[in-house]
C-alpha positions as CSV (number, residue, x, y, z in Angstrom):
1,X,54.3,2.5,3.4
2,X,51.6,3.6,5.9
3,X,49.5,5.4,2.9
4,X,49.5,2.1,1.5
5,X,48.0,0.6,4.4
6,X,45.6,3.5,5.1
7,X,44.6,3.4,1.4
8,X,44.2,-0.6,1.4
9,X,42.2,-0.5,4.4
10,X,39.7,2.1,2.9
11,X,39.5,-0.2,0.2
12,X,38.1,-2.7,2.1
13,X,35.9,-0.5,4.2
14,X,34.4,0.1,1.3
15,X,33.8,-3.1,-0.2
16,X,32.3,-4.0,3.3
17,X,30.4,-0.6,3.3
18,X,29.0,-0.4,-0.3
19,X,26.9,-3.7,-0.2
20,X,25.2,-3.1,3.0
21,X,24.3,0.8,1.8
22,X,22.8,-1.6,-1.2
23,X,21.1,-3.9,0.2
24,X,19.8,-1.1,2.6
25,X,18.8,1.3,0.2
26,X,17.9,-0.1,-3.2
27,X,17.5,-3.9,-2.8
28,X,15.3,-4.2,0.5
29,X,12.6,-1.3,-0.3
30,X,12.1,-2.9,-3.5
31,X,11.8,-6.3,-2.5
32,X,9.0,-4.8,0.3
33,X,7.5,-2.8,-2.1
34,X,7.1,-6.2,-4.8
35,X,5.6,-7.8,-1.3
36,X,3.4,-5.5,-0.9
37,X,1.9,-5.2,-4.5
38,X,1.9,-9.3,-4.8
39,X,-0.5,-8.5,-1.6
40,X,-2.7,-6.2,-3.2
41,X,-3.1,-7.9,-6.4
42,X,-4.4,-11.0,-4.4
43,X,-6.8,-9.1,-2.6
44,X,-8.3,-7.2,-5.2
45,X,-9.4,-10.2,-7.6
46,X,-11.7,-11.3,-4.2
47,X,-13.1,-7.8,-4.2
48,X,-14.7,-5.1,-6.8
49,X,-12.2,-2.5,-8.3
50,X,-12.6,0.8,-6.8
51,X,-14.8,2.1,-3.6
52,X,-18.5,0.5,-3.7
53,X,-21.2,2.9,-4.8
54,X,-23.2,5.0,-2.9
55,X,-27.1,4.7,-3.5
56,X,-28.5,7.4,-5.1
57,X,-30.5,9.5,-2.6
């Protein structure tokens, strides 16, 4: 009867575990990363593509 317990209770460790390693690993960095492109996007329609060029010397 104890294994059973023992094994139960793993169980649920990891069905607490398993979504916070998600959201952690996959679901967060991604949802950053999106953030961070939206950002970039926005600012480069106000601004040339690429470095400005140098003047020739």
């Amino acid at each position: 009867m104890g294994s059973e317990l023992w094994q139960f209770a793993a169980l649920l460790l990891f069905f607490a575990v398993a979504p916070f390693l998600w959201l952690r690993i996959v679901y967060l960095p991604g949802r950053t990363l999106e953030r961070w492109e939206d950002r970039r996007a926005k600012a480069g329609r106000a601004y040339p593509a690429g470095p400005p060029e140098e003047p020739d010397a």
